[in-house]
HTML snippet that shows the backbone in 3Dmol.js (N, CA, C, O; Angstrom):
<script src="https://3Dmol.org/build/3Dmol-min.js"></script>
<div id="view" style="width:600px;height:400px;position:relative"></div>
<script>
const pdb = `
ATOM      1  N   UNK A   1       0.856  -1.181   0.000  1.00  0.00           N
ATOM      2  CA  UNK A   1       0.000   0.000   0.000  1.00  0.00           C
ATOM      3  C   UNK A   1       0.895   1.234   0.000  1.00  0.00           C
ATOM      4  O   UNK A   1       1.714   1.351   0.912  1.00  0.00           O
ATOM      5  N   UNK A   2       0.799   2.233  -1.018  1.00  0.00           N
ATOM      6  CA  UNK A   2       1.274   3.619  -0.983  1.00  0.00           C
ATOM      7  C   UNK A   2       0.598   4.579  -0.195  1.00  0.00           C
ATOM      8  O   UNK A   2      -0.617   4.773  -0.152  1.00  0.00           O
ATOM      9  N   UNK A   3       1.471   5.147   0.406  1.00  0.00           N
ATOM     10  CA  UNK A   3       0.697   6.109   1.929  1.00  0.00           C
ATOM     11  C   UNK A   3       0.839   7.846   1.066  1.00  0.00           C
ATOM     12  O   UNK A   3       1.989   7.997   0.654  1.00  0.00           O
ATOM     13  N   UNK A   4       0.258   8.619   0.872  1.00  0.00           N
ATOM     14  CA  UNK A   4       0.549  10.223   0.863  1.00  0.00           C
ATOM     15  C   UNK A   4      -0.431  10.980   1.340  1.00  0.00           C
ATOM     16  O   UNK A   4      -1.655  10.864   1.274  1.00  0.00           O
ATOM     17  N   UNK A   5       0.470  12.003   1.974  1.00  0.00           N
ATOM     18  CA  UNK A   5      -0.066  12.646   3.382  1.00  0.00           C
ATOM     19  C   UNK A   5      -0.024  14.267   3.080  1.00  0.00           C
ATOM     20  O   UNK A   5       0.943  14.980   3.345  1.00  0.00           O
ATOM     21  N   UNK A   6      -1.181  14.687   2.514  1.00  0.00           N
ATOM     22  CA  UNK A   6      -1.196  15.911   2.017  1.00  0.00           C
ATOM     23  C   UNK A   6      -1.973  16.813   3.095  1.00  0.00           C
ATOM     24  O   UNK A   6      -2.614  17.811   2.764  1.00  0.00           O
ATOM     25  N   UNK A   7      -1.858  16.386   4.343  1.00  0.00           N
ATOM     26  CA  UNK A   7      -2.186  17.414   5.349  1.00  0.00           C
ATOM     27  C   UNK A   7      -1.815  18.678   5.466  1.00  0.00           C
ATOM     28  O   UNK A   7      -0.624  18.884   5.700  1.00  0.00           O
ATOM     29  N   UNK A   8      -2.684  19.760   5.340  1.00  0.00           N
ATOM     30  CA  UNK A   8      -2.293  20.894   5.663  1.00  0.00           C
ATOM     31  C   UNK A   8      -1.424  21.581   4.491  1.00  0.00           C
ATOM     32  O   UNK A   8      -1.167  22.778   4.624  1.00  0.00           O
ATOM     33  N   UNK A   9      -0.928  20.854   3.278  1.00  0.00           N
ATOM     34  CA  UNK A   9      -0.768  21.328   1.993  1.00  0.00           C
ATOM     35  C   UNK A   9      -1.971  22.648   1.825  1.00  0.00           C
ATOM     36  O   UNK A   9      -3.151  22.594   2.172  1.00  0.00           O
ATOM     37  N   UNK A  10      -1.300  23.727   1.230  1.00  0.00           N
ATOM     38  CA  UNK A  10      -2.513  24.674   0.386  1.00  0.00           C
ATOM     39  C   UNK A  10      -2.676  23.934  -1.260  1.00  0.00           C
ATOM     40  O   UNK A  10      -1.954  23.167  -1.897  1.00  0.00           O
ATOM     41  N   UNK A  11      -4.087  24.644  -1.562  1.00  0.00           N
ATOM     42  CA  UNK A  11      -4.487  24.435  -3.098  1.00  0.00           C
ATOM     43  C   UNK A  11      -3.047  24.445  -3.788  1.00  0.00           C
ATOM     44  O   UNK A  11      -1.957  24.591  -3.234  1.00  0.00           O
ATOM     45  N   UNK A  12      -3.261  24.296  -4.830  1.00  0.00           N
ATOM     46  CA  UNK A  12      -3.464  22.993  -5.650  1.00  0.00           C
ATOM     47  C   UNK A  12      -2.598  21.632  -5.250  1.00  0.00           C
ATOM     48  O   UNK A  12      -2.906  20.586  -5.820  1.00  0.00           O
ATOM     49  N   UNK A  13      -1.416  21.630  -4.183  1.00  0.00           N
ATOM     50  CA  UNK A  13      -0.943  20.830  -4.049  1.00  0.00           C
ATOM     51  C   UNK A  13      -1.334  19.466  -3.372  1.00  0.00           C
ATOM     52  O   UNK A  13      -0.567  18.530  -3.597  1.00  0.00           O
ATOM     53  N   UNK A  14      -2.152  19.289  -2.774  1.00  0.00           N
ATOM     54  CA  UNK A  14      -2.746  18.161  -2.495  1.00  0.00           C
ATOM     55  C   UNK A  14      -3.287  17.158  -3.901  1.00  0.00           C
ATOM     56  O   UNK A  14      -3.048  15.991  -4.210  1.00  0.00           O
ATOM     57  N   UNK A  15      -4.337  18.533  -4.711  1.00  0.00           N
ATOM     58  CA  UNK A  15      -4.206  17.691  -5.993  1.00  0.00           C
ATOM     59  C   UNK A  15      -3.298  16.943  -6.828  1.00  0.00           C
ATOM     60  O   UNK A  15      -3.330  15.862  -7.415  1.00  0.00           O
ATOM     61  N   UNK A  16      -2.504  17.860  -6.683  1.00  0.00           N
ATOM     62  CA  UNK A  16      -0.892  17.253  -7.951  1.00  0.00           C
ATOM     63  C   UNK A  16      -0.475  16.300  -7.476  1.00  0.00           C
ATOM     64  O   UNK A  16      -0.397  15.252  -8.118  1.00  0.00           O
ATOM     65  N   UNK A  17      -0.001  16.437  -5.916  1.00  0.00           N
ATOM     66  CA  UNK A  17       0.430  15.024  -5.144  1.00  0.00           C
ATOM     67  C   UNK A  17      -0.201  13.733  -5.150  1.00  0.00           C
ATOM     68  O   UNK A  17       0.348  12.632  -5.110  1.00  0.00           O
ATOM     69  N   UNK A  18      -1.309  13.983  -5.199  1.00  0.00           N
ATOM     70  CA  UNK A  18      -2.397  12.758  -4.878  1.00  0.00           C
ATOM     71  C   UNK A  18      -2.380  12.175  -6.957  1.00  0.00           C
ATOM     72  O   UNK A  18      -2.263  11.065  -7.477  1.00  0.00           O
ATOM     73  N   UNK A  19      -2.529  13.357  -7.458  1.00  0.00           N
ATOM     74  CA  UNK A  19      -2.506  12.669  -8.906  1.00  0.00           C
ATOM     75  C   UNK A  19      -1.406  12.156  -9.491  1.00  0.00           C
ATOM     76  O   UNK A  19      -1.646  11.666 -10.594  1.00  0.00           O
ATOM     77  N   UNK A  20      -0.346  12.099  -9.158  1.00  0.00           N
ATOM     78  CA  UNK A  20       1.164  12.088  -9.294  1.00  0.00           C
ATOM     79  C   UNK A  20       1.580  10.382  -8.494  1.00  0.00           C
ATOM     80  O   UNK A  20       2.331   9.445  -8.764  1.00  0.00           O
ATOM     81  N   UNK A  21       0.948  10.598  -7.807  1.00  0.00           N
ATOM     82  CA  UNK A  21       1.177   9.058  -6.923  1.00  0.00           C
ATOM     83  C   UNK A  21      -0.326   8.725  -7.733  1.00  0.00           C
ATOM     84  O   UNK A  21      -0.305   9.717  -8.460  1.00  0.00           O
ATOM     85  N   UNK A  22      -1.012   8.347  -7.933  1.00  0.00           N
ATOM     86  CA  UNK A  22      -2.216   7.614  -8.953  1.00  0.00           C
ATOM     87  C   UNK A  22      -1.259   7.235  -9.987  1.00  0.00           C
ATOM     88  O   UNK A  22      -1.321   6.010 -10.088  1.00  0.00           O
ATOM     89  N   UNK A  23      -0.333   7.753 -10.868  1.00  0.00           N
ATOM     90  CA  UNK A  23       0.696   7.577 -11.973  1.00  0.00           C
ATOM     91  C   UNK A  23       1.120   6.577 -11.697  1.00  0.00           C
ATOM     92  O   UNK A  23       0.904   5.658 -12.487  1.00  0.00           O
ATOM     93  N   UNK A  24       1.646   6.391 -10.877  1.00  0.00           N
ATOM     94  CA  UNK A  24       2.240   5.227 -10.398  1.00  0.00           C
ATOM     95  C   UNK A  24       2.053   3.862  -9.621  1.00  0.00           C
ATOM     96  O   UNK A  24       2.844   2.955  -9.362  1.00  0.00           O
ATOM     97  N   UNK A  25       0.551   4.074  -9.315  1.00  0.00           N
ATOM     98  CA  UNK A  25      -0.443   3.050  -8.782  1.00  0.00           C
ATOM     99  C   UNK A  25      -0.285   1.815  -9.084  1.00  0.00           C
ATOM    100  O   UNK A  25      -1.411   1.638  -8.621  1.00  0.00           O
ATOM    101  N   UNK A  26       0.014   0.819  -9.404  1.00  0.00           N
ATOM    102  CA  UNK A  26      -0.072  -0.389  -9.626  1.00  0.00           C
ATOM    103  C   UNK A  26      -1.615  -1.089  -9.533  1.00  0.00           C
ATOM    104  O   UNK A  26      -2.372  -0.770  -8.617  1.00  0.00           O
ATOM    105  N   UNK A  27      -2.041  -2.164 -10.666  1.00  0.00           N
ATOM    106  CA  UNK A  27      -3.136  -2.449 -10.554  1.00  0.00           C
ATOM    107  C   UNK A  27      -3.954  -3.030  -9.708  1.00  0.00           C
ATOM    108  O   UNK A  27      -5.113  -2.896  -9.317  1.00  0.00           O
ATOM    109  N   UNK A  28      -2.785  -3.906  -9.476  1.00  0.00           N
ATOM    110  CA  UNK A  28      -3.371  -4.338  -7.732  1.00  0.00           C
ATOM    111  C   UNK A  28      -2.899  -4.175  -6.610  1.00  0.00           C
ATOM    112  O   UNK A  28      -2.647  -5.056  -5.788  1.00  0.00           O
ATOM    113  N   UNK A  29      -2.684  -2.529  -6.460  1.00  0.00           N
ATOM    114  CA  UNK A  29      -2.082  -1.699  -5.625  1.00  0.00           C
ATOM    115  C   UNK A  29      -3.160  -0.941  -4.510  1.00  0.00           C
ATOM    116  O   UNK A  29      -4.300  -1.246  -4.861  1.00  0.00           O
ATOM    117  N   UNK A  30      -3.185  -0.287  -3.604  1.00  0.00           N
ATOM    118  CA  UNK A  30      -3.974   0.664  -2.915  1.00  0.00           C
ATOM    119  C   UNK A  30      -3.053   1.792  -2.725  1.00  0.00           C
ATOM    120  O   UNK A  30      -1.840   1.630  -2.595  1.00  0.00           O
ATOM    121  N   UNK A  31      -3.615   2.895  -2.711  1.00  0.00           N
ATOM    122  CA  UNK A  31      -3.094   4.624  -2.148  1.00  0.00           C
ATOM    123  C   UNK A  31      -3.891   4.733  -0.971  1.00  0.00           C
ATOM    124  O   UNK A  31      -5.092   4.479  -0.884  1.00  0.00           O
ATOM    125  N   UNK A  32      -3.076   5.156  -0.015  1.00  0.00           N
ATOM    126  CA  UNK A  32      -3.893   5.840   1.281  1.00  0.00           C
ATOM    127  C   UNK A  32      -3.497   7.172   1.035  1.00  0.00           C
ATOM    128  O   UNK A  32      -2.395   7.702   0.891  1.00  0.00           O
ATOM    129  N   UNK A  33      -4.879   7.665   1.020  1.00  0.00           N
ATOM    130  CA  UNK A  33      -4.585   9.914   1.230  1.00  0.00           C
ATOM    131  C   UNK A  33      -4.752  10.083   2.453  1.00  0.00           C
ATOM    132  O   UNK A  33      -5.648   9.374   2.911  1.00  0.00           O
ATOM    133  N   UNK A  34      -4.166  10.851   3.290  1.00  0.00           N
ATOM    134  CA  UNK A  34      -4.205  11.818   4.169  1.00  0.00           C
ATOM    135  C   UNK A  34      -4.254  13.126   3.996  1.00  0.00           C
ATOM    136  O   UNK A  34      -3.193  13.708   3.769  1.00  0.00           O
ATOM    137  N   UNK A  35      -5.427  13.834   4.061  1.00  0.00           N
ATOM    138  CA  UNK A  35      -6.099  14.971   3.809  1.00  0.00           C
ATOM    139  C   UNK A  35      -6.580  15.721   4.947  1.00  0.00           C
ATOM    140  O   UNK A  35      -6.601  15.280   6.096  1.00  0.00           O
ATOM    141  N   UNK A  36      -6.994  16.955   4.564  1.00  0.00           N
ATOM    142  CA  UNK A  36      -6.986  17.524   5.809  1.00  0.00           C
ATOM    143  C   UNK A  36      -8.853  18.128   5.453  1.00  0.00           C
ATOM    144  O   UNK A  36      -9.611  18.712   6.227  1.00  0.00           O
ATOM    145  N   UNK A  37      -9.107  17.671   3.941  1.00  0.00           N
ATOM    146  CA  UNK A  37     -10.576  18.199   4.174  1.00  0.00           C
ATOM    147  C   UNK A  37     -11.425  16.942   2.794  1.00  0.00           C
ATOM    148  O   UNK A  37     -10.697  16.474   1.918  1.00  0.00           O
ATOM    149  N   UNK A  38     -12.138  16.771   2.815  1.00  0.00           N
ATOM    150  CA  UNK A  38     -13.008  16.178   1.452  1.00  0.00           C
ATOM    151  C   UNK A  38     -12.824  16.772   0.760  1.00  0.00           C
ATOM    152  O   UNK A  38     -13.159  17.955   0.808  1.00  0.00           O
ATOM    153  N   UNK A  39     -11.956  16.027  -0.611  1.00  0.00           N
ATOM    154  CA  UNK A  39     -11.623  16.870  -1.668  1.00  0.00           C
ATOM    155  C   UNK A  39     -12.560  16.135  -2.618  1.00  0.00           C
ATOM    156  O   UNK A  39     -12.552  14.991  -3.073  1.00  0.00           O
ATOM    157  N   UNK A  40     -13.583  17.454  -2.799  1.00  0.00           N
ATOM    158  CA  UNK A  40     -14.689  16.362  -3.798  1.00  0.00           C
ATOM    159  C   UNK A  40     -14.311  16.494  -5.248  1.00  0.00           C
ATOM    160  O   UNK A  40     -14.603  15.633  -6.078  1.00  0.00           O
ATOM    161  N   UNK A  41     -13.311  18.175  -5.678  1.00  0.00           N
ATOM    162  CA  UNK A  41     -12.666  17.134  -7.038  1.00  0.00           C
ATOM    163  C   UNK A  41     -12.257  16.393  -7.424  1.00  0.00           C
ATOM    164  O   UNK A  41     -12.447  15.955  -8.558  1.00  0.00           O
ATOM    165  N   UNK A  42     -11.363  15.889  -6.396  1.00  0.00           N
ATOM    166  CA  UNK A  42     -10.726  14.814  -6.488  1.00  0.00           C
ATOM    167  C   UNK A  42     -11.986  13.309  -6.697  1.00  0.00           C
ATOM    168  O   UNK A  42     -11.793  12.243  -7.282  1.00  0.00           O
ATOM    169  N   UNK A  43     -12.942  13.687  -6.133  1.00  0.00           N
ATOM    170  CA  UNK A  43     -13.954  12.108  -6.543  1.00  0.00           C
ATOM    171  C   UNK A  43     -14.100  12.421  -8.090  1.00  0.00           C
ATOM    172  O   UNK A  43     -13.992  11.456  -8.847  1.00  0.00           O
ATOM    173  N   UNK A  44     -14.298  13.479  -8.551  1.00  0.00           N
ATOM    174  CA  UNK A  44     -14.599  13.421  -9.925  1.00  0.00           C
ATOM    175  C   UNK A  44     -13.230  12.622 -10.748  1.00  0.00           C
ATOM    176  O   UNK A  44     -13.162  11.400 -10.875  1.00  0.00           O
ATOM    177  N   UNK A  45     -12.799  13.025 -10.959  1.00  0.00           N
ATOM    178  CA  UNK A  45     -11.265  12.860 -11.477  1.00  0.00           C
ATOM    179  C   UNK A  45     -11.213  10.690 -10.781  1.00  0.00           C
ATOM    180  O   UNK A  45     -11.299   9.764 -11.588  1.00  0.00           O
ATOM    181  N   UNK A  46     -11.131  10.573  -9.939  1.00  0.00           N
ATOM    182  CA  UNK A  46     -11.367   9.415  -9.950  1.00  0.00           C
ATOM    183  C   UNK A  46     -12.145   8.943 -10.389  1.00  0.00           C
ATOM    184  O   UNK A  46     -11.613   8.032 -11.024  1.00  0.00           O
ATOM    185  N   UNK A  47     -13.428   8.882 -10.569  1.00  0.00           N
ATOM    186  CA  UNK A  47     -14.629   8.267 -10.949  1.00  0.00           C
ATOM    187  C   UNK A  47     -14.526   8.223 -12.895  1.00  0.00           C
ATOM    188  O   UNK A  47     -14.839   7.399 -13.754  1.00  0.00           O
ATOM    189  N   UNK A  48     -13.954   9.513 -12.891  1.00  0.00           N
ATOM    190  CA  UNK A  48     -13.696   9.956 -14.838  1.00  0.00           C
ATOM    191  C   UNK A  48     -12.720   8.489 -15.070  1.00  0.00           C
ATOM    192  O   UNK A  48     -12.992   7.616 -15.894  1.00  0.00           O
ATOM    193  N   UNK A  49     -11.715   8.474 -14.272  1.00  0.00           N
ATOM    194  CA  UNK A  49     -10.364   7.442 -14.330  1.00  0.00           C
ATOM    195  C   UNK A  49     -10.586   6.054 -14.353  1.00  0.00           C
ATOM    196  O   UNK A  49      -9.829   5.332 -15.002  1.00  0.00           O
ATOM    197  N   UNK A  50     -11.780   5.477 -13.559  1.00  0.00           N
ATOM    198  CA  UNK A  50     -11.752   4.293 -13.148  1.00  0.00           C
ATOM    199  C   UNK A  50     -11.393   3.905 -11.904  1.00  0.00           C
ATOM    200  O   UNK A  50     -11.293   2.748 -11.496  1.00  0.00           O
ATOM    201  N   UNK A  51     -11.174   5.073 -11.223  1.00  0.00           N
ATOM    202  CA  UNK A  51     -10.998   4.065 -10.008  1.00  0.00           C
ATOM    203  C   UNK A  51     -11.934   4.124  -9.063  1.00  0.00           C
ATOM    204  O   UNK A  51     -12.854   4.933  -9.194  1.00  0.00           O
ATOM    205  N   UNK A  52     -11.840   2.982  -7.554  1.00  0.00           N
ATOM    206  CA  UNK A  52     -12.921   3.414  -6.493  1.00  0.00           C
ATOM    207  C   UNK A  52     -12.326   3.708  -5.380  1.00  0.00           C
ATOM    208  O   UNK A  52     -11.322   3.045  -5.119  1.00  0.00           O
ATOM    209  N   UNK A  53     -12.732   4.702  -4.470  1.00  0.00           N
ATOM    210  CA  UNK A  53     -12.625   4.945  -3.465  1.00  0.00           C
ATOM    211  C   UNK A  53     -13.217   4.692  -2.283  1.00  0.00           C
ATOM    212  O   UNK A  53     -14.389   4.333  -2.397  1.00  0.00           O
ATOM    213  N   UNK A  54     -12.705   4.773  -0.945  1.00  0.00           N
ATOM    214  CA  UNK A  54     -13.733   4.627   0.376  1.00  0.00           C
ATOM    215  C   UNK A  54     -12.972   5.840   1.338  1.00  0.00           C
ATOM    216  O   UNK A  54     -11.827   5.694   1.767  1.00  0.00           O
ATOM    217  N   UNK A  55     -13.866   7.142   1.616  1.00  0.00           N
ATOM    218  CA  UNK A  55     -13.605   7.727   2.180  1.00  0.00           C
ATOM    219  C   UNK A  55     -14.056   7.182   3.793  1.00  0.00           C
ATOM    220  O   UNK A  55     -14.966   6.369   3.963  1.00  0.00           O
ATOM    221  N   UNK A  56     -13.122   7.879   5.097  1.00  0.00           N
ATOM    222  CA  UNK A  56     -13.297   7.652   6.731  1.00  0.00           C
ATOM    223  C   UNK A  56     -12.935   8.965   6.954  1.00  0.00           C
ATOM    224  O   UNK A  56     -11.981   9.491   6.382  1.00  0.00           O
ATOM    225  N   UNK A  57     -13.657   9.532   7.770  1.00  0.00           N
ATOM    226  CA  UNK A  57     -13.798  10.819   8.189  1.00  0.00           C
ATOM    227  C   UNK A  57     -13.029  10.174   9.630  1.00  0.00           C
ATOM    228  O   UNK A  57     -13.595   9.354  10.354  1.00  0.00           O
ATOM    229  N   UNK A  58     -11.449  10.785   9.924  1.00  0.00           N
ATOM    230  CA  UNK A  58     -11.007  10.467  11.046  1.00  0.00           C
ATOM    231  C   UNK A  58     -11.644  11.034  12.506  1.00  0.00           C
ATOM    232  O   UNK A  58     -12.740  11.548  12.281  1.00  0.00           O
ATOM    233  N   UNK A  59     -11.352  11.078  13.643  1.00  0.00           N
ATOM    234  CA  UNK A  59     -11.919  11.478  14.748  1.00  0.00           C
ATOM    235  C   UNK A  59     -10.790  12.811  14.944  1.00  0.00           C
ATOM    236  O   UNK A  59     -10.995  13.773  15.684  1.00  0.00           O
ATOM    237  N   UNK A  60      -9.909  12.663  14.330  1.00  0.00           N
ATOM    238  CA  UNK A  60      -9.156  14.334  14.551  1.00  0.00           C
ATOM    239  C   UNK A  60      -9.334  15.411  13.752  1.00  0.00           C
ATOM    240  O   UNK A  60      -8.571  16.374  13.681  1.00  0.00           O
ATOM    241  N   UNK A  61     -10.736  15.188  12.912  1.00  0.00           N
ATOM    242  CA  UNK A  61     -11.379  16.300  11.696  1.00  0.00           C
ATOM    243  C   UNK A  61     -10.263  15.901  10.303  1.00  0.00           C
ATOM    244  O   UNK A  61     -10.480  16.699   9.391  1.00  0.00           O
ATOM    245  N   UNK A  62      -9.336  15.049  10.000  1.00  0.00           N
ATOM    246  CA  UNK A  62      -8.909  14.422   8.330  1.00  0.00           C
ATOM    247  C   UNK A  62     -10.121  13.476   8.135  1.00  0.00           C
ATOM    248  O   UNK A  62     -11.273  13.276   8.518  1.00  0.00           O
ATOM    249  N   UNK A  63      -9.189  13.034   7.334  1.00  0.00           N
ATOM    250  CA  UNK A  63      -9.935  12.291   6.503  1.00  0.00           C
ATOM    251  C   UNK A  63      -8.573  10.900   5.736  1.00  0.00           C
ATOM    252  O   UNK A  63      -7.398  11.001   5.384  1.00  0.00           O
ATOM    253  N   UNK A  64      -9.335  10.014   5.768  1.00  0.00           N
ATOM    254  CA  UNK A  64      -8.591   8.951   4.959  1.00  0.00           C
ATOM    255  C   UNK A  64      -8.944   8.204   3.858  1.00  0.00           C
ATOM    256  O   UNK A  64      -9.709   7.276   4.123  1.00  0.00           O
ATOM    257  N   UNK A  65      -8.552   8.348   2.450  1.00  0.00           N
ATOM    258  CA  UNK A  65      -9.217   7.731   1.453  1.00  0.00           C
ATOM    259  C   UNK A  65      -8.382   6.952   1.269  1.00  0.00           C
ATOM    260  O   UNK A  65      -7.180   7.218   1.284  1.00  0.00           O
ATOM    261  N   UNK A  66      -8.928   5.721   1.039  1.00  0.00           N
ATOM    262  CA  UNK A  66      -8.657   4.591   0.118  1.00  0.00           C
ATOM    263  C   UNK A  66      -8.663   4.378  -1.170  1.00  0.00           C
ATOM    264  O   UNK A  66      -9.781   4.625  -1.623  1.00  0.00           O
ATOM    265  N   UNK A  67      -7.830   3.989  -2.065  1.00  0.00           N
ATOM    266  CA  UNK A  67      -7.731   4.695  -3.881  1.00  0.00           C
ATOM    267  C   UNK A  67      -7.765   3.288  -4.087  1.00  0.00           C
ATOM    268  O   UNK A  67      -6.994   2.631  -3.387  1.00  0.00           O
ATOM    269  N   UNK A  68      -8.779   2.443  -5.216  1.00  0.00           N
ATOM    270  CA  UNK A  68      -7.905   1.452  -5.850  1.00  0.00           C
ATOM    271  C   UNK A  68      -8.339   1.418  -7.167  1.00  0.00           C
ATOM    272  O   UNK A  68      -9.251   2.176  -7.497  1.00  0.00           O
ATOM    273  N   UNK A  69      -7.789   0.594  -8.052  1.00  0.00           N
ATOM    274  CA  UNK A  69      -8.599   0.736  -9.532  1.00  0.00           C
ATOM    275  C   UNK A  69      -9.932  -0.050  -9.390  1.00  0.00           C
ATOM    276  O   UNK A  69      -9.990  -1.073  -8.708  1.00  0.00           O
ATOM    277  N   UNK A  70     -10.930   0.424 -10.011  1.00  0.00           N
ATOM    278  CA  UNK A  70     -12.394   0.012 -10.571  1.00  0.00           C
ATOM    279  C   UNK A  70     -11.895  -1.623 -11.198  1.00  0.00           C
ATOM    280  O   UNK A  70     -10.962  -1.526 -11.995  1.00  0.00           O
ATOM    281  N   UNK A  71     -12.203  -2.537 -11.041  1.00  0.00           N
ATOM    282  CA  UNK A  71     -12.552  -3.632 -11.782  1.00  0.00           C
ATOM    283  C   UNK A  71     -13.284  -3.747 -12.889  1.00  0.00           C
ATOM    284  O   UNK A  71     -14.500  -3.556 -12.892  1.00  0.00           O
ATOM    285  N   UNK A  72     -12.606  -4.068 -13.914  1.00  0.00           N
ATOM    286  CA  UNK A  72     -13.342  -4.358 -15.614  1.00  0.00           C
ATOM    287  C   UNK A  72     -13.990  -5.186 -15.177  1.00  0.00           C
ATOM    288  O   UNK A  72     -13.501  -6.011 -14.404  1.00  0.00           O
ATOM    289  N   UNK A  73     -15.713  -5.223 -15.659  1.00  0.00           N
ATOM    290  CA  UNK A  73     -16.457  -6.262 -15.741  1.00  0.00           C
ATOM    291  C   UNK A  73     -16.694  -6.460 -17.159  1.00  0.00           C
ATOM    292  O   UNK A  73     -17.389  -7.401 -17.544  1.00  0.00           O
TER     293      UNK A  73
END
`;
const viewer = $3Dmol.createViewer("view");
viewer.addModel(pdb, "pdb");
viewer.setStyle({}, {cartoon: {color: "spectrum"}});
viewer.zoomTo();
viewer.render();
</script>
C-alpha cells in the first residue's frame, strides 16, 4: 500500500500530489490519502479514471481515502 499525506498542503498541491502518486499506482495496488478536508474534485477525477474509493472521516477532523482501480467487468 502507498501512503501520501497531504495534510495541511494549500491548493493545488494536495491535488498534484495525490494525482502524481495515482501515476504510479499499480493495478493491484492501494493509495492511502491523508487529507486535511473532502476533496470532492478529487472524486470526480477518480470516478472519470476508473478508479474506487472509500472515504473515513477520522476522529481528529482528516480524513482517509482509500484509492484502488475500478474492476473491468
Amino acid at each position: 500500500m502507498q501512503q501520501v499525506d497531504v495534510r495541511g498542503l494549500p491548493p493545488p498541491e494536495p491535488f498534484i500530489n495525490i494525482n502524481a502518486a495515482l501515476q504510479t499506482l499499480a493495478a493491484n495496488d492501494t493509495l492511502k490519502v491523508l487529507i486535511h478536508r473532502e476533496p470532492y474534485p478529487l472524486y470526480d477525477l477518480l470516478r472519470d479514471s476508473g478508479y474506487q474509493w472509500q472515504t473515513t472521516a477520522l476522529t481528529d477532523g482528516n480524513f482517509e481515502i482509500l484509492i484502488t482501480r475500478a474492476l473491468c467487468k
